[in-house]
N, C-alpha and C positions, 0 to 999 in steps of 0.2 A: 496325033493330037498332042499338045504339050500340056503337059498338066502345072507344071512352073511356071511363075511368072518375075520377070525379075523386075526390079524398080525402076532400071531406066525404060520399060517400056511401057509402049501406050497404053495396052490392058490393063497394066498395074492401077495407072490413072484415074483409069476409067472406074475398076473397083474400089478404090481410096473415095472417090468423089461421090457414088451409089453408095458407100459407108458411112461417108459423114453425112451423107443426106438420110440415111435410116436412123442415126442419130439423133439429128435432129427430130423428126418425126416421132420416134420413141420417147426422148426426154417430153417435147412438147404435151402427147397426147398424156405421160405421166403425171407432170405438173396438172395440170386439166383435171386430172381425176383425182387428185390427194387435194386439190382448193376445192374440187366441187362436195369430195367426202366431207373435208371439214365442213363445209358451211352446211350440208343437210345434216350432219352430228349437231353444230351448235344451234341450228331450229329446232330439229323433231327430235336430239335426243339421238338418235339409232342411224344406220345408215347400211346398204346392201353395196358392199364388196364388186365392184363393176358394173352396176347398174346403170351408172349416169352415160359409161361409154358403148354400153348395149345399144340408148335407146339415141345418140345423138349421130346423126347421119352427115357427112362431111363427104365433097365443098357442100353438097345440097342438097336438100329432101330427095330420099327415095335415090340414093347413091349409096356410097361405101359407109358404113359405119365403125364408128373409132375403132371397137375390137377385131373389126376386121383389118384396119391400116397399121394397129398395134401386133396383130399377128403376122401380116403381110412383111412388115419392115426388121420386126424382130426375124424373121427365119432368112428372108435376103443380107440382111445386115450379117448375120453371122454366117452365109457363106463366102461376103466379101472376107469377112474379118480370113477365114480358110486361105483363101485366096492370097490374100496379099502378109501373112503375120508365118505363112510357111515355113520361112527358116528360122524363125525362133524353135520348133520343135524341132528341129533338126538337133539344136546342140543340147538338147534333153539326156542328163544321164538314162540308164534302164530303168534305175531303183526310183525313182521320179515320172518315169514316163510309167511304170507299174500302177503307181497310186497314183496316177490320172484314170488310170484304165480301169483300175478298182471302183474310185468315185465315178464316174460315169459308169458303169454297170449297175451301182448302188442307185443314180437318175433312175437309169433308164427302167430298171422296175418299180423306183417310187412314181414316178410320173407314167410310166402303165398302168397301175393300177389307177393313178387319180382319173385319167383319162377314160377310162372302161368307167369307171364309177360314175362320174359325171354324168359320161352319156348316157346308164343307164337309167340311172335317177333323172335325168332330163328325159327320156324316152318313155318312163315310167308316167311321169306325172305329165305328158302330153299327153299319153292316152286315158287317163285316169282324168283330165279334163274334158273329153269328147264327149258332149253332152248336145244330141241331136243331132250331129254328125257337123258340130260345130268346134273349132279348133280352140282351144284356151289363147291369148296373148302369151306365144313363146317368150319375148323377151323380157318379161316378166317374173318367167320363172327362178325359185331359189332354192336352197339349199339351206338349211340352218345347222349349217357343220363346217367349223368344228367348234364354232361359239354360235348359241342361241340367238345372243344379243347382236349378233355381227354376222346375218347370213351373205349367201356368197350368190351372184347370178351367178344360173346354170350353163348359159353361153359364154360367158366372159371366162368364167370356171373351166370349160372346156376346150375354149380356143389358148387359153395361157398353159395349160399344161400340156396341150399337145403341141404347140410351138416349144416348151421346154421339151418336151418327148423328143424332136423330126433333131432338135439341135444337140440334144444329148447322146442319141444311135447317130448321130452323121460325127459326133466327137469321136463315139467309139471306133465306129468305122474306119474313122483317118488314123486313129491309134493303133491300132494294129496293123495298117498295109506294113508292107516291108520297107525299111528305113535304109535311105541310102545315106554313106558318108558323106559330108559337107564339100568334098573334094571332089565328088562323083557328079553333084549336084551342077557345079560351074563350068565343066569341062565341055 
């Protein structure tokens, strides 16, 4: 199997083009969700941190919903980016490739923890809603941390830190295999 891809080839392409296309996707569903925050801020005042992309289902009712195409495209999108941006980490001094591998180990246990927390506290209060063997509206549920005034959906909450999680242990991952010289690379 080759794990290289170089530019003039088709795979490269192929990855470049499922990149901009996750791009796209990510910018869009963002936009979407900081116009639709504002405008329920300047109504009601308040507004729940991921709520609008919980509850809105794309192309079509009872399809995929935004946090699942925002998780989707973020964790593909950054294995393209692996895929095709390879040799810029090649010419990484040590003392540089160190403090990546620092700060991703510093992710990868802040975004464990948020991830475990999440899903307890969303596990928590689904069962803490079973009332006559009747399920509370998951998507619904919040969080009111780490501002009161500004809680967090507990899905939206769970699926963004664990997409930051799978991409942060797959950075550390790639940083530490064994690093061939740029010369070993072409040959």
């Amino acid at each position: 199997m080759k794990i290289h891809i170089q530019e003039h080839e088709h795979g490269y392409r192929i990855f470049l083009y499922i990149f901009y296309a996750c791009a796209v996707i990510m910018t869009s569903i963002t936009v979407f969700g900081i116009y639709s925050m504002i405008e329920e801020w300047s109504t009601k005042g308040t507004y729940v941190m991921g709520e609008v992309l919980v509850k809105t289902e794309f192309p079509y009712t009872h399809f995929a919903k935004l946090t699942t195409w925002l998780f989707f495209s973020t964790v593909i999108g950054w294995y393209c980016v692996t895929r095709i941006g390879w040799e810029k980490t090649v010419k990484l001094s040590s003392w540089k490739l160190s403090l990546v591998q620092l700060m991703l180990v510093g992710f990868c246990a802040i975004l464990l923890y948020e991830v475990i927390y999440n899903f307890l506290i969303l596990n928590a209060q689904i069962t803490a809603g079973i009332v006559d063997g009747k399920v509370p509206d998951i998507d619904s549920l919040t969080v009111a941390y780490p501002d009161t005034t500004r809680p967090w959906n507990l899905i939206f909450a769970t699926k963004i830190f664990l997409a930051g999680l799978i991409i942060s242990a797959h950075g550390l991952y790639l940083s530490t295999r064994p690093r061939k010289a740029e010369h070993e690379l072409n040959a």
